[in-house]
gemmi code that builds the backbone of each chain (N, CA, C; Angstrom):
import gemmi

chains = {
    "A": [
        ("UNK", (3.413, 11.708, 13.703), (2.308, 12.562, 14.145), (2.862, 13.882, 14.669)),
        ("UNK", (3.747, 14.074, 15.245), (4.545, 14.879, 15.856), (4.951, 15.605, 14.782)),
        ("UNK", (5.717, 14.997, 14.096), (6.142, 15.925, 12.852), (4.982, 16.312, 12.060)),
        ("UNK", (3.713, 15.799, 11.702), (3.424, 16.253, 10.867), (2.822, 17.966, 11.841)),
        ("UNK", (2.566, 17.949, 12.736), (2.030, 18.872, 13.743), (2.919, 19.774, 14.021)),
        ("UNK", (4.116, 19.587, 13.387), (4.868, 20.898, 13.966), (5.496, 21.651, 12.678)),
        ("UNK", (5.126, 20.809, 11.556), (5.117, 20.884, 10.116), (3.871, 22.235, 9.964)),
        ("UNK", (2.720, 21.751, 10.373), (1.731, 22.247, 10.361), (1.457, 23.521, 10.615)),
        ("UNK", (2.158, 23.748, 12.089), (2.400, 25.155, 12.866), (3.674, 26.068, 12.212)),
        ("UNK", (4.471, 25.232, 11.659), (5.317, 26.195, 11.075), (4.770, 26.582, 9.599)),
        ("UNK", (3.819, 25.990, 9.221), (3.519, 26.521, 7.492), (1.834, 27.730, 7.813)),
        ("UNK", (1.899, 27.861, 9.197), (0.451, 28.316, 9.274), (-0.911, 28.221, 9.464)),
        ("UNK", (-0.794, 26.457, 9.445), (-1.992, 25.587, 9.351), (-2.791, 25.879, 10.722)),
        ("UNK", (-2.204, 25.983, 11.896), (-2.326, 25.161, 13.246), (-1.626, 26.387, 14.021)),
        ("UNK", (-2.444, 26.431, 15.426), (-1.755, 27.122, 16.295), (-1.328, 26.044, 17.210)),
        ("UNK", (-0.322, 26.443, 18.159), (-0.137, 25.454, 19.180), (-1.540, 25.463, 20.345)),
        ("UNK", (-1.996, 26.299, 20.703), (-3.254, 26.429, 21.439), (-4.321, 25.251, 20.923)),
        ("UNK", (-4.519, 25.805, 19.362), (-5.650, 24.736, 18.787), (-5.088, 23.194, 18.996)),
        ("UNK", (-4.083, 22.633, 18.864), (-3.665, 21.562, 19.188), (-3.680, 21.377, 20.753)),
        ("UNK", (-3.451, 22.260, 21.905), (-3.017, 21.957, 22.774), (-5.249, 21.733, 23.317)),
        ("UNK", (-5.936, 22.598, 22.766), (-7.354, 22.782, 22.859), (-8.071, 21.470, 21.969)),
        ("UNK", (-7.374, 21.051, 21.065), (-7.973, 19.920, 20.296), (-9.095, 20.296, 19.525)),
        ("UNK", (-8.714, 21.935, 19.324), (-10.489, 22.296, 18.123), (-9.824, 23.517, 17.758)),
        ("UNK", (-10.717, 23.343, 16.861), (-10.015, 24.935, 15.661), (-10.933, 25.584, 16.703)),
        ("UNK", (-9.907, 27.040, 15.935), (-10.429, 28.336, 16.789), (-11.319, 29.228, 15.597)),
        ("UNK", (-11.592, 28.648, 14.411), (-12.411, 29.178, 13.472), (-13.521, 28.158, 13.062)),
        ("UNK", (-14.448, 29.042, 12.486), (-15.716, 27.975, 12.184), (-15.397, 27.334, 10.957)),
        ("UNK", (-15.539, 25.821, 11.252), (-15.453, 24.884, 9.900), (-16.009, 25.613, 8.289)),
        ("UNK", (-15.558, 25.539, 7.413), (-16.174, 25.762, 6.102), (-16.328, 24.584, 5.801)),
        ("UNK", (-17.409, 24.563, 4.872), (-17.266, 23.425, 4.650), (-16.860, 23.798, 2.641)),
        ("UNK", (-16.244, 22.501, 2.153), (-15.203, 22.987, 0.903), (-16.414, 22.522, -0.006)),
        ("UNK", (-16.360, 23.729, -0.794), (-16.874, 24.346, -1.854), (-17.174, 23.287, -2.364)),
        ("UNK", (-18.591, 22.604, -2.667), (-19.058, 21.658, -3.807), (-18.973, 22.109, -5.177)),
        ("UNK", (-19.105, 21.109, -6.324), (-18.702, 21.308, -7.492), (-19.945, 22.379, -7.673)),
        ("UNK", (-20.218, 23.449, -8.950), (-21.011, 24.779, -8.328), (-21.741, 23.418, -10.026)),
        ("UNK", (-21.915, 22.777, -10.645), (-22.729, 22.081, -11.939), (-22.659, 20.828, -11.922)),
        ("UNK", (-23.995, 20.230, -12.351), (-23.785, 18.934, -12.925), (-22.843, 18.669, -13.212)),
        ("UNK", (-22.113, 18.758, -14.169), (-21.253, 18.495, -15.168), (-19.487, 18.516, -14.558)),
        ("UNK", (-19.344, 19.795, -13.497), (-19.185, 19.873, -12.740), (-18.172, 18.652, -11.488)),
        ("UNK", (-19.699, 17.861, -11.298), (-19.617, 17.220, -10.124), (-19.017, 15.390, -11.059)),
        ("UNK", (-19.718, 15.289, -12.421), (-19.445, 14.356, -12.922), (-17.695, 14.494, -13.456)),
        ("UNK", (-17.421, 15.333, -13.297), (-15.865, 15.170, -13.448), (-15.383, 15.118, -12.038)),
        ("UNK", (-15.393, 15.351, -11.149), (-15.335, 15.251, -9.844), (-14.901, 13.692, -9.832)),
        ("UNK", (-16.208, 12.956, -9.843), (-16.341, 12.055, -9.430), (-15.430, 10.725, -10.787)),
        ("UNK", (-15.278, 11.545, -12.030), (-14.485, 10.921, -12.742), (-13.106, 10.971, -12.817)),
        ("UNK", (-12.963, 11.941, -12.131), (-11.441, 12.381, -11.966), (-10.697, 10.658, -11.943)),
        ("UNK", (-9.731, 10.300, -11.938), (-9.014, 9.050, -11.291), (-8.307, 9.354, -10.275)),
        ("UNK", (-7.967, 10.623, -10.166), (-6.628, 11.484, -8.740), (-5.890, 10.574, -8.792)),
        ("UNK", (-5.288, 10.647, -10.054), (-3.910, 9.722, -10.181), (-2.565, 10.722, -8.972)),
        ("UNK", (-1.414, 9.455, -9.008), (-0.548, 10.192, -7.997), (0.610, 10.434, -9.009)),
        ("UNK", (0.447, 9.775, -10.570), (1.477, 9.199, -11.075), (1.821, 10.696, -12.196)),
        ("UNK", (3.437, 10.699, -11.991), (3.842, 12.219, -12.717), (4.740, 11.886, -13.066)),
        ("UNK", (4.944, 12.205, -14.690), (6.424, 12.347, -15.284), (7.285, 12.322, -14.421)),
        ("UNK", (8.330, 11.729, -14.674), (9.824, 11.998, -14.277), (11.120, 12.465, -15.073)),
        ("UNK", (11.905, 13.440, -15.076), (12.933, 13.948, -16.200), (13.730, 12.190, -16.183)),
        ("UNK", (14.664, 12.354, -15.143), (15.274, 11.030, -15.357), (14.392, 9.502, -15.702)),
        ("UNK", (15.612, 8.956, -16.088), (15.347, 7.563, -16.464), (15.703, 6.733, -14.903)),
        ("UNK", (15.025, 5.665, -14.727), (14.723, 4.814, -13.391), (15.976, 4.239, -13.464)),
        ("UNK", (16.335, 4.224, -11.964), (17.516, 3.946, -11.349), (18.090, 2.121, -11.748)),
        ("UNK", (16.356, 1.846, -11.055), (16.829, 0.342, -11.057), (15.538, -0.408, -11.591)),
        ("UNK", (15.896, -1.718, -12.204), (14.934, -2.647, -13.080), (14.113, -3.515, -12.205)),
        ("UNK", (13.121, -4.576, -12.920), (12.771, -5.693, -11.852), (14.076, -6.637, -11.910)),
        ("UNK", (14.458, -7.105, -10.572), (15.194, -8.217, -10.585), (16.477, -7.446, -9.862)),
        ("UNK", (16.667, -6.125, -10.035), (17.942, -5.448, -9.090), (17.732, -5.900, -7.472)),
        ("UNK", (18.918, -6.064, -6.695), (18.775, -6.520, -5.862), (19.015, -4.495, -5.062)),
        ("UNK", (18.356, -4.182, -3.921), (18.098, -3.257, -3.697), (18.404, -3.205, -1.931)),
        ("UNK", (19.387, -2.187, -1.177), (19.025, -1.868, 0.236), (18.297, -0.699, 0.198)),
        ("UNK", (17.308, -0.736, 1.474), (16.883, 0.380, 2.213), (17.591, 1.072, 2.943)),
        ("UNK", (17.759, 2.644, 2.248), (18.401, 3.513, 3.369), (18.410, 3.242, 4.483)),
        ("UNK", (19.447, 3.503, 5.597), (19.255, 3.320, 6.431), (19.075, 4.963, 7.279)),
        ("UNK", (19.772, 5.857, 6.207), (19.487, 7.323, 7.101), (18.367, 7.773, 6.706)),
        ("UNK", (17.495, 8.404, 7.720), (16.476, 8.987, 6.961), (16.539, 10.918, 6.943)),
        ("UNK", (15.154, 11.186, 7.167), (15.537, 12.717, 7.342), (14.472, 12.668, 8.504)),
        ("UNK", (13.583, 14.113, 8.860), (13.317, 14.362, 10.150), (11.226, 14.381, 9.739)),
        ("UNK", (11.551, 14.865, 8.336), (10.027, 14.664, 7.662), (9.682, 13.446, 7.860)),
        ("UNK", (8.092, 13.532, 7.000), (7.381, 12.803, 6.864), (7.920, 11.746, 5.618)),
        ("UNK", (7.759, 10.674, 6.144), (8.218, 9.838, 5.263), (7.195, 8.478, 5.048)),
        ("UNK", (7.031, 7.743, 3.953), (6.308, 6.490, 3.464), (7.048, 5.629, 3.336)),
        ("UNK", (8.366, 5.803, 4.015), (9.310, 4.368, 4.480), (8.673, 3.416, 5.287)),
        ("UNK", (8.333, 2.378, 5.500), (8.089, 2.115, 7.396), (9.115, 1.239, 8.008)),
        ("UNK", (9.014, 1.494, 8.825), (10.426, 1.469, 9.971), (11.046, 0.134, 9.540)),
        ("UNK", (10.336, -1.057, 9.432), (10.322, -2.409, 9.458), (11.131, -2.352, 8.199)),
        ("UNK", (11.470, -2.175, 7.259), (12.565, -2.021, 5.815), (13.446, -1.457, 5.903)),
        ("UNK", (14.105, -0.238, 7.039), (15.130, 0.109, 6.793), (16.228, -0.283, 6.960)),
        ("UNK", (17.365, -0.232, 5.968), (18.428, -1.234, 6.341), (18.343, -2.443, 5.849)),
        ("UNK", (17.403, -2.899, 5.333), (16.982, -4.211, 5.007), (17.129, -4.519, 3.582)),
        ("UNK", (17.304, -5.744, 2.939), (17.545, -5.615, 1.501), (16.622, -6.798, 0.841)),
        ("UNK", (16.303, -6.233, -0.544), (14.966, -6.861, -1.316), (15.519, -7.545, -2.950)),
        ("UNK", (14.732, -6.805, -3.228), (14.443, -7.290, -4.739), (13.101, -6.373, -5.503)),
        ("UNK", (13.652, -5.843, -6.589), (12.843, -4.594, -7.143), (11.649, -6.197, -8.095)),
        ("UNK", (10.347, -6.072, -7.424), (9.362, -6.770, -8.305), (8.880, -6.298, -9.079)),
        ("UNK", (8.717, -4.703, -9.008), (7.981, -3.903, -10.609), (8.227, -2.854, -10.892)),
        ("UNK", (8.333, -2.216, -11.444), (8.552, -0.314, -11.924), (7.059, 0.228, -12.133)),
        ("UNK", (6.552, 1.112, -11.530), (5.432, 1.953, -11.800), (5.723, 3.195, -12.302)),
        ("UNK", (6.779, 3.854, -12.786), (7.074, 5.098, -13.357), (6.965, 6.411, -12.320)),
        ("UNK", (6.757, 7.455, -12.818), (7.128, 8.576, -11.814), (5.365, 8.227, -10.688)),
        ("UNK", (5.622, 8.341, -9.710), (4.668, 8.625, -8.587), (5.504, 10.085, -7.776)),
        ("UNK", (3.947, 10.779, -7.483), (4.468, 12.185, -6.500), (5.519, 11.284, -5.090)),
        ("UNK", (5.970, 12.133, -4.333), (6.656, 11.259, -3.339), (6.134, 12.024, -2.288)),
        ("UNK", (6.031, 11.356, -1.469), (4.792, 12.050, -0.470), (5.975, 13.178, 0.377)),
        ("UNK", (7.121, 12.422, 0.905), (8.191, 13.061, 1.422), (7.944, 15.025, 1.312)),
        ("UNK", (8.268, 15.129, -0.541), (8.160, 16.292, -0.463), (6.953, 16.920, -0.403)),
        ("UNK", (5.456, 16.318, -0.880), (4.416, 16.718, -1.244), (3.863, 16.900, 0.551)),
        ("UNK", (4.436, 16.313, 1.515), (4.305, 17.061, 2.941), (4.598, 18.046, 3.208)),
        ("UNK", (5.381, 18.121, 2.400), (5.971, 20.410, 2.621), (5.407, 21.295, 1.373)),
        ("UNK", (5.019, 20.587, 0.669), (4.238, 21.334, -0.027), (4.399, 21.725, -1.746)),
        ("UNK", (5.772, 20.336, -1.590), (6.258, 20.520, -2.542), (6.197, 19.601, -3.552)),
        ("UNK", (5.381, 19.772, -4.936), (5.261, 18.412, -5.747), (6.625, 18.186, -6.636)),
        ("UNK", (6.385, 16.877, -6.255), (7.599, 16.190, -7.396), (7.804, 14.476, -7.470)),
        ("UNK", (8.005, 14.259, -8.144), (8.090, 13.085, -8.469), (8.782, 12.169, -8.706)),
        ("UNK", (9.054, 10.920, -7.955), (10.052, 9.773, -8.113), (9.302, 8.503, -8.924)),
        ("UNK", (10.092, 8.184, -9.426), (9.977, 6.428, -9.995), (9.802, 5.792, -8.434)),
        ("UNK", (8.615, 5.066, -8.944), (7.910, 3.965, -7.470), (8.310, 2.918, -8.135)),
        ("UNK", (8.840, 1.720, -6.983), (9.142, 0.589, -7.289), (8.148, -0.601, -6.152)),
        ("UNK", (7.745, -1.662, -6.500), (7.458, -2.917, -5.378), (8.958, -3.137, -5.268)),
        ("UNK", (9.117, -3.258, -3.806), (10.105, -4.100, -3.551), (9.763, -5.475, -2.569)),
        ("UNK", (9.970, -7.030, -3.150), (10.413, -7.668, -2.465), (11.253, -7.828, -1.689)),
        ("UNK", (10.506, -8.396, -0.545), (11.832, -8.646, 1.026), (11.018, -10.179, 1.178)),
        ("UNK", (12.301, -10.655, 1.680), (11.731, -12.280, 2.400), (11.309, -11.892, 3.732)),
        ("UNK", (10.219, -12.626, 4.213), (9.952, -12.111, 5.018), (10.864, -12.576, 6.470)),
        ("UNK", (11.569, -13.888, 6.402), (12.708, -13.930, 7.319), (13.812, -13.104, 7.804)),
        ("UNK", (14.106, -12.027, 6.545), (15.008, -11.253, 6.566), (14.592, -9.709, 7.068)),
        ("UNK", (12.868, -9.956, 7.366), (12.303, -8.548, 8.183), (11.994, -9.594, 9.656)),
        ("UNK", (11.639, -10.449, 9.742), (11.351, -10.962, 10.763), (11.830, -12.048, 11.558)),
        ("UNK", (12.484, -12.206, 12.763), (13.470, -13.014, 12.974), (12.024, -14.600, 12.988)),
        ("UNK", (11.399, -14.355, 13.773), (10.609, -15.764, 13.983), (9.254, -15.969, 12.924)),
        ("UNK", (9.648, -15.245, 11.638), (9.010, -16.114, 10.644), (9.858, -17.133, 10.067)),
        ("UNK", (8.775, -17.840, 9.317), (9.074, -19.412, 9.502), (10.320, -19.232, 7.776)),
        ("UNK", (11.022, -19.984, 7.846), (11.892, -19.942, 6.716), (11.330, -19.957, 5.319)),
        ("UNK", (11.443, -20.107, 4.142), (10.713, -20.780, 2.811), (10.690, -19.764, 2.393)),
        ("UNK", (9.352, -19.132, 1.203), (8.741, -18.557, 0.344), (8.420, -17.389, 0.811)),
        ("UNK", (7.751, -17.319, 1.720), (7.153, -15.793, 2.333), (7.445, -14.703, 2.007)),
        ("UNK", (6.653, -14.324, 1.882), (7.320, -12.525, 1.672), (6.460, -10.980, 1.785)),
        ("UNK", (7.203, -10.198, 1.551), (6.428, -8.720, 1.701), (6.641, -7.847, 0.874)),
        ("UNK", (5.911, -7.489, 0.098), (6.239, -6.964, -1.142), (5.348, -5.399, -0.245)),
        ("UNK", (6.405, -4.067, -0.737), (6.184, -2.723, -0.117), (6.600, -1.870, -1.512)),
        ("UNK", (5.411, -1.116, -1.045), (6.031, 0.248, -2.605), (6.603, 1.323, -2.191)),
        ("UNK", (7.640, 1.409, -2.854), (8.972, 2.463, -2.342), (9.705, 3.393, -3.624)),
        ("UNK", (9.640, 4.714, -3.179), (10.404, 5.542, -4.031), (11.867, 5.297, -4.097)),
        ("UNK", (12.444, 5.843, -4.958), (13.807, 5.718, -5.704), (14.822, 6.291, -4.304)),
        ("UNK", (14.377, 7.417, -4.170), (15.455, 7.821, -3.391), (15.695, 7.158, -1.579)),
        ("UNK", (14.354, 6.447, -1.860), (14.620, 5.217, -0.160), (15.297, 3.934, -0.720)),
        ("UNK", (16.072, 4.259, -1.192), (16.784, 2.846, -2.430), (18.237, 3.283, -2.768)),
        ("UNK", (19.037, 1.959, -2.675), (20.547, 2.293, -2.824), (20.733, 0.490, -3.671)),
        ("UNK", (21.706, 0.649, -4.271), (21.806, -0.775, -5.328), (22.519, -1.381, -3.833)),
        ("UNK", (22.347, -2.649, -4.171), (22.920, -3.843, -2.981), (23.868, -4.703, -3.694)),
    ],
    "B": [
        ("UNK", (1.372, -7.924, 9.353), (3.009, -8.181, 8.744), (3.260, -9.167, 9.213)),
        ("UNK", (4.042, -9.125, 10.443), (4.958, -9.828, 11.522), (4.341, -11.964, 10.902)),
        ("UNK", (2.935, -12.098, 11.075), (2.795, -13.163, 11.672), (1.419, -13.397, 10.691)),
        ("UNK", (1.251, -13.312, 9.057), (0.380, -13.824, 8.012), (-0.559, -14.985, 8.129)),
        ("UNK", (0.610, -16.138, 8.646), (-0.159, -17.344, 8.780), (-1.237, -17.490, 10.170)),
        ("UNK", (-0.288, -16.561, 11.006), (-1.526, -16.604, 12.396), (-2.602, -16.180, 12.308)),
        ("UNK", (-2.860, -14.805, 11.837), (-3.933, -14.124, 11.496), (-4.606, -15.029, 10.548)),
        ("UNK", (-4.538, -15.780, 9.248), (-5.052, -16.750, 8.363), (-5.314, -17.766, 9.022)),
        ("UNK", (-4.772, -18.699, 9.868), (-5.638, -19.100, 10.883), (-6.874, -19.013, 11.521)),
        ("UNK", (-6.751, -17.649, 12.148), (-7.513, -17.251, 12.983), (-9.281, -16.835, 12.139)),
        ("UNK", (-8.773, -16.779, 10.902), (-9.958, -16.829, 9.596), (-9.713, -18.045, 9.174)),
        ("UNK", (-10.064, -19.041, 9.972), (-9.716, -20.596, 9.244), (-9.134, -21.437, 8.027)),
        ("UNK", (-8.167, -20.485, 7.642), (-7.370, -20.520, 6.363), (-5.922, -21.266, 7.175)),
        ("UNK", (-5.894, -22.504, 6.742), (-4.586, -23.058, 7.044), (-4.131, -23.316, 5.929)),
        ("UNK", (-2.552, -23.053, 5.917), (-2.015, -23.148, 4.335), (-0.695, -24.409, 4.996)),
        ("UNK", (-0.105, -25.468, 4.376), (1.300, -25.905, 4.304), (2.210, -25.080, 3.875)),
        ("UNK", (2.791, -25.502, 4.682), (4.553, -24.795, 4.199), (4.964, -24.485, 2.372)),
        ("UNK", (4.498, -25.266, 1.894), (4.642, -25.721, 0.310), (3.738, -24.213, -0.315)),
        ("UNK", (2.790, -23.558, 0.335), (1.973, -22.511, -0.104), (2.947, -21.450, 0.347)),
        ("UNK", (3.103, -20.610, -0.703), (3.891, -19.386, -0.738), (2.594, -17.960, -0.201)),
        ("UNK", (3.232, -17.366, 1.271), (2.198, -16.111, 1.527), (2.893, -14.718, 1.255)),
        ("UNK", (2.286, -14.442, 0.704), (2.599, -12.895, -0.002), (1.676, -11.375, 0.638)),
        ("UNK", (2.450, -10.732, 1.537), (1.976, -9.486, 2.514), (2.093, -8.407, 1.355)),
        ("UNK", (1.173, -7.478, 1.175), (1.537, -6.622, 0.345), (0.793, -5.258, 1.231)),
        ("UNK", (2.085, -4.429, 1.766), (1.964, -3.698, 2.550), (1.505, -2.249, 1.166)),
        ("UNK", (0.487, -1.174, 1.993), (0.182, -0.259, 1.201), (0.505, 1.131, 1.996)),
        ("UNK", (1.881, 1.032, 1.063), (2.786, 2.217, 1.412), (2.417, 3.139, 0.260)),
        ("UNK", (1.965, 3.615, -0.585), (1.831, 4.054, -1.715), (0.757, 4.630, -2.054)),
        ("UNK", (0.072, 5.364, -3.070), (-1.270, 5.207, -3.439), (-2.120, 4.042, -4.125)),
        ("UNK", (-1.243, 3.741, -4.740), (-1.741, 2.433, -5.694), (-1.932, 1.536, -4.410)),
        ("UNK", (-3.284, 0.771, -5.078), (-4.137, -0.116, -3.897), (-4.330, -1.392, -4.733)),
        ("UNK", (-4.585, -2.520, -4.149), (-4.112, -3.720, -4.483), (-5.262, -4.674, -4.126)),
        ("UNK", (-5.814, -5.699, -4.561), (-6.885, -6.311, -4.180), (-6.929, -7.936, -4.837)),
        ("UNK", (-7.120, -8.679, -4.015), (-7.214, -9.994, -4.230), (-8.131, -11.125, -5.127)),
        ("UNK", (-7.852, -11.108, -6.011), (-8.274, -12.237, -7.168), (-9.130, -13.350, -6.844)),
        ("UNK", (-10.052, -14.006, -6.208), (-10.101, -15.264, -5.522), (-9.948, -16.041, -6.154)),
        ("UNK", (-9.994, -17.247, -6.121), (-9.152, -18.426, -6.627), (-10.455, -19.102, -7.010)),
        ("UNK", (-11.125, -19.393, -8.401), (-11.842, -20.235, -8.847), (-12.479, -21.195, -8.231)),
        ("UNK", (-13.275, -21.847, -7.695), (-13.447, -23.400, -7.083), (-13.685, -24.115, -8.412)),
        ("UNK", (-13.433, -25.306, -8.454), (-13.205, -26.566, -9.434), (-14.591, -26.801, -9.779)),
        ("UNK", (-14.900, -27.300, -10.594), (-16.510, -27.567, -10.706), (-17.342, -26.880, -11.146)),
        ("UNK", (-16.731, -25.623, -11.334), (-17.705, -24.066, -11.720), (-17.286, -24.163, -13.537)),
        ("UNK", (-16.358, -24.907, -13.646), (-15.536, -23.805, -15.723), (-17.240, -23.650, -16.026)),
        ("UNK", (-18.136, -24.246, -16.223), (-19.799, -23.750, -16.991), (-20.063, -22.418, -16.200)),
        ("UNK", (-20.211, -21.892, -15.209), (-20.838, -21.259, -14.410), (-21.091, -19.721, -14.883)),
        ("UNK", (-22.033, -18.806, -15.098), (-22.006, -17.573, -15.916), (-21.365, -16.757, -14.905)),
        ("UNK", (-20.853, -15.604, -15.406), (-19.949, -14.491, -14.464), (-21.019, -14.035, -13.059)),
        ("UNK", (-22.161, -13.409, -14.156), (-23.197, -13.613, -12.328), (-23.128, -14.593, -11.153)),
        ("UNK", (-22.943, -15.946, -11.661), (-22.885, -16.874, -10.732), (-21.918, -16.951, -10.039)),
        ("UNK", (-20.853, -17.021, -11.092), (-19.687, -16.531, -10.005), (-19.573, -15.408, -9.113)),
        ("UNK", (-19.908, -14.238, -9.505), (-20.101, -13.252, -8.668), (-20.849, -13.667, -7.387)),
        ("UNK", (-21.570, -14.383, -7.382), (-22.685, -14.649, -5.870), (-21.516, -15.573, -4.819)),
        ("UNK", (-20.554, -16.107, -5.696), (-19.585, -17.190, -4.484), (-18.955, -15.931, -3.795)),
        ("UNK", (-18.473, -14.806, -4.748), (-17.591, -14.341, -3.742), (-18.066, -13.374, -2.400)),
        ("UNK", (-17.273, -13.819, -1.429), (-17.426, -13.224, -0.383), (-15.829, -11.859, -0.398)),
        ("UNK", (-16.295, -10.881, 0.759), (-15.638, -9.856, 1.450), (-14.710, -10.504, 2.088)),
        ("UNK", (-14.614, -11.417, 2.788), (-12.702, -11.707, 2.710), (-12.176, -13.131, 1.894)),
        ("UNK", (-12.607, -12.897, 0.777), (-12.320, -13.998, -0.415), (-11.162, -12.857, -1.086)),
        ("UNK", (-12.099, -11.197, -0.980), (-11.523, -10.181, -1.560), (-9.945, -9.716, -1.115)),
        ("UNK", (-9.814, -10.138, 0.590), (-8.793, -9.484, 0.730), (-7.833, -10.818, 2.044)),
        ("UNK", (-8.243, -12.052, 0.817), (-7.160, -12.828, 1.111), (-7.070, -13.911, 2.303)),
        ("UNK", (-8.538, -13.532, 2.737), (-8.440, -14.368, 4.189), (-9.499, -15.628, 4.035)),
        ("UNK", (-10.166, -15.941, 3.209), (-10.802, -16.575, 2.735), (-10.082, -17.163, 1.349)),
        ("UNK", (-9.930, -18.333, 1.409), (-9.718, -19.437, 0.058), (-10.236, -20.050, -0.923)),
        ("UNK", (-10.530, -20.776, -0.354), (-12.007, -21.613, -0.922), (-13.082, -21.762, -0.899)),
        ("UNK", (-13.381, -21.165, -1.725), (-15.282, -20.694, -1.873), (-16.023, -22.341, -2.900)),
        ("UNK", (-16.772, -22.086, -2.277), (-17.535, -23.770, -2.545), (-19.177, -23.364, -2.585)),
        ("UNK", (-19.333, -23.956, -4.274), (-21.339, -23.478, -4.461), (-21.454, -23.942, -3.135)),
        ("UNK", (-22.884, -23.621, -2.427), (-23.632, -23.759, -1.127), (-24.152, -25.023, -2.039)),
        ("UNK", (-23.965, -25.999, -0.503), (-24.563, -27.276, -0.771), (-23.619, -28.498, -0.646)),
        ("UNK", (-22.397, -27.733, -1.105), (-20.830, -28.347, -1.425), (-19.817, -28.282, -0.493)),
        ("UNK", (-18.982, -28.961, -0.538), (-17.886, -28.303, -0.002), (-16.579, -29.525, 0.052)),
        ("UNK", (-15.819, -29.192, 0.540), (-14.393, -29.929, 0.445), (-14.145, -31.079, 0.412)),
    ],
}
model = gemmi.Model(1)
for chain_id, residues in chains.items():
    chain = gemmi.Chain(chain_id)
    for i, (resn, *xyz) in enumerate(residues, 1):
        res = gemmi.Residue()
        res.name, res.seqid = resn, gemmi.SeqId(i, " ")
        for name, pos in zip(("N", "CA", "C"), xyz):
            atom = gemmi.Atom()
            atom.name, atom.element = name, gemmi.Element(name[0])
            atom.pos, atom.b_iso = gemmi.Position(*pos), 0.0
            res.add_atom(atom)
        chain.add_residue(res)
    model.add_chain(chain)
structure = gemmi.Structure()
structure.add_model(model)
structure.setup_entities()
């Protein structure tokens, strides 16, 4: 939250006042409705996929055994805390997805998204042993081969 | 996360050890949604009908076994 707020003030978004006041200092617009029918039916057909080419070919397959970085950076990130350091098992390939990382600064681009399996014993000390698990979707570059 | 089976509990879903629970955290855009599990007794039943068993947390896992009204375990 912090970061994204100081992200914010440095790209222009946000004054520190309006944050420190908790209300914009300009009157809301409200964003431009589709101006046609036709218009609004693509709107609403859109899919707002996230998913974008990638130049490279994917790092790793289903069945690679996979750690979570353990360094991160200071951005916004779609890691969550509970995986880092921790090691899985790649369950699927979804092809290029935007990566939110950069698309917080403003910048689009795109990584190969993977599910990764984790047992869930190996995120949690007092779950119960066996089968369990937590399957999390994670970009390429929060991924190192294990 | 932490504690699947407690929370499934607490929605009267008790599973044995022998039942595999699967957390599927939504880190991503892609969104994910739960299948419910047939009840026995239905293979005749038309898709409408089936549609009327399912319930809102059949959808997202906290609910198991759905049973025609009248029926049950």
């Amino acid at each position: 939250m912090t970061t994204l707020a100081a992200q914010m003030v440095d790209t222009g978004y946000l004054t520190l006042d309006e944050i420190k006041a908790g209300a914009s200092a300009f009157t809301p617009q409200p964003r431009d409705p589709p101006a046609t029918a036709e218009a609004s039916r693509a709107f609403v057909a859109d899919p707002k996929s996230y998913a974008l080419e990638v130049g490279a070919s994917p790092r790793f397959a289903p069945g690679d055994v996979v750690r979570c970085r353990l360094a991160g950076h200071s951005g916004h990130t779609r890691m969550p805390g509970y995986v880092r350091g921790r090691g899985g098992v790649i369950h699927a390939h979804h092809c290029g997805h935007i990566l939110p990382d950069a698309s917080a600064r403003g910048e689009k681009r795109a990584e190969h998204l993977y599910t990764v399996r984790f047992a869930a014993s190996d995120l949690w000390p007092e779950a119960p042993g066996g089968r369990d698990c937590v399957l999390v979707d994670l970009w390429e570059s929060y991924l190192e081969p294990a | 996360m932490r504690d699947p089976r407690g929370v499934l509990a607490e929605f009267g879903v008790a599973l044995d050890d022998a039942t595999e629970v699967r957390v599927w955290d939504s880190t991503s855009e892609r969104r994910y949604l739960v299948v419910p599990l047939r009840p026995k007794g239905v293979d005749d039943w038309s898709k409408d009908a089936l549609a009327r068993l399912v319930t809102r947390n059949s959808m997202i896992g906290a609910e198991r076994d759905l049973w025609p009204s009248g029926t049950s375990a």
